[in-house]
VEXLUMMI-893343 format. One record per residue (C-alpha): residue number from 1; z, y, x. Coordinates in Angstrom, 2 decimals. Layout:
! residues N
atom resi = NUM, up = Z, north = Y, east = X
...
//
This chain:
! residues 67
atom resi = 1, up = -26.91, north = 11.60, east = -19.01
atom resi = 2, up = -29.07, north = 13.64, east = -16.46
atom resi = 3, up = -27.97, north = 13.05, east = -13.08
atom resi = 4, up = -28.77, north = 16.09, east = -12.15
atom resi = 5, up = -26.40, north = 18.31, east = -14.46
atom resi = 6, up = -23.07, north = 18.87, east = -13.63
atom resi = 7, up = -20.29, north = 16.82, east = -14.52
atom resi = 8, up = -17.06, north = 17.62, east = -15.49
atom resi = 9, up = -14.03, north = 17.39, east = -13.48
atom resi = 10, up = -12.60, north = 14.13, east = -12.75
atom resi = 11, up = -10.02, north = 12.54, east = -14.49
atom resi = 12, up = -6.59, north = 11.75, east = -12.53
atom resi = 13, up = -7.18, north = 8.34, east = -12.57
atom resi = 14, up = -10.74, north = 9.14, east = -10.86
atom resi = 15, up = -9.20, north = 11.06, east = -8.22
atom resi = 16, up = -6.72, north = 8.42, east = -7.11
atom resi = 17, up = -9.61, north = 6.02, east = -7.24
atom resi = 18, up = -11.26, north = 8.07, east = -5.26
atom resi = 19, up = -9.10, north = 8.82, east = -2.41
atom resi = 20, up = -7.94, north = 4.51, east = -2.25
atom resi = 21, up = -11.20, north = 4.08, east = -1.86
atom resi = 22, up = -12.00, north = 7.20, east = 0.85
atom resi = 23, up = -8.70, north = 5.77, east = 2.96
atom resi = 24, up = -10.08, north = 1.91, east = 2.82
atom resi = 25, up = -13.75, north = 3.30, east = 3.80
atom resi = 26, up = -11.81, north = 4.87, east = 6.91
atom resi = 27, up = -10.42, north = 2.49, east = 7.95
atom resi = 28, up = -13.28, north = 0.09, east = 8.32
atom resi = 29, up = -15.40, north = 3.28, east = 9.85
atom resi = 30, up = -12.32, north = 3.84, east = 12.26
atom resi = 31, up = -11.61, north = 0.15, east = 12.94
atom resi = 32, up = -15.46, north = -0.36, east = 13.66
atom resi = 33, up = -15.57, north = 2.60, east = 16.15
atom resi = 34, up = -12.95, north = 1.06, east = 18.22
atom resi = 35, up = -13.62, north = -2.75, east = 18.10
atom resi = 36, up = -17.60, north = -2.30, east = 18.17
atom resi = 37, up = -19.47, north = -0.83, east = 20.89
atom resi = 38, up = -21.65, north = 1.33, east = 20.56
atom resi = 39, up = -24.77, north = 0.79, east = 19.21
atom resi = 40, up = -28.17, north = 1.25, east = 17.28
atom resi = 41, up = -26.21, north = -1.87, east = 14.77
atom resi = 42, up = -23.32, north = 0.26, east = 14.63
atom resi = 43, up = -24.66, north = 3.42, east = 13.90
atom resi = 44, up = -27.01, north = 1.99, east = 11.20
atom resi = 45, up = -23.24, north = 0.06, east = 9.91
atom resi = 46, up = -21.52, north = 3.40, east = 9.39
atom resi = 47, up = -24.20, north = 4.75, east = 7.73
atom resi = 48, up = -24.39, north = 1.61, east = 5.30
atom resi = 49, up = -20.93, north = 2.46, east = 5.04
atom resi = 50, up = -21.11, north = 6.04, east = 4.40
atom resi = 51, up = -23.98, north = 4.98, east = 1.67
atom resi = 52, up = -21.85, north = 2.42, east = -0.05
atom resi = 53, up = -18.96, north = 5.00, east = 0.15
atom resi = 54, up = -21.58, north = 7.22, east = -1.94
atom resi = 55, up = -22.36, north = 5.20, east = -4.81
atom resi = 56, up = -18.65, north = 4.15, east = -5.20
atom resi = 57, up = -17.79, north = 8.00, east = -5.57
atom resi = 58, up = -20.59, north = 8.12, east = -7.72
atom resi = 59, up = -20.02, north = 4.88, east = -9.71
atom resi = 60, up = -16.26, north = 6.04, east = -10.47
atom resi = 61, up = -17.19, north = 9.90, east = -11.31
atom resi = 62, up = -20.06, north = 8.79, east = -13.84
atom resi = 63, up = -19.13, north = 6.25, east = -15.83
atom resi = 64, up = -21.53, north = 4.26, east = -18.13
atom resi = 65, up = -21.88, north = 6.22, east = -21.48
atom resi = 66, up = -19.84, north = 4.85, east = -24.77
atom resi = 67, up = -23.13, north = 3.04, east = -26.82
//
């Protein structure tokens, strides 16, 4: 697969995946603005989390081809 084609749309199954995943993401990125002050380790945190958040989304939209 080329990652750079386009893929087709997801499945329902990927699209509740998807959005348990996007609400548990929000919750830590929400949680961590309140409890955690703010900070250059808090900043670089959400964007781990936003990154990680990524490669879910793209770990349950392109699954491993059938060998």
């Amino acid at each position: 697969m080329n990652p750079f084609e386009y893929n087709e749309k997801p499945t329902e199954q990927m699209l509740s995946d998807l959005t348990r995943f996007r609400e548990l993401f929000r919750g830590l990125h929400d949680t961590a603005q309140l409890i955690v002050p703010n900070s250059r380790e808090r900043s670089l945190a959400l964007t781990k989390l936003e990154e990680a958040s990524h490669w879910l989304n793209r770990a349950i939209t392109h699954p491993p081809e059938q060998q």
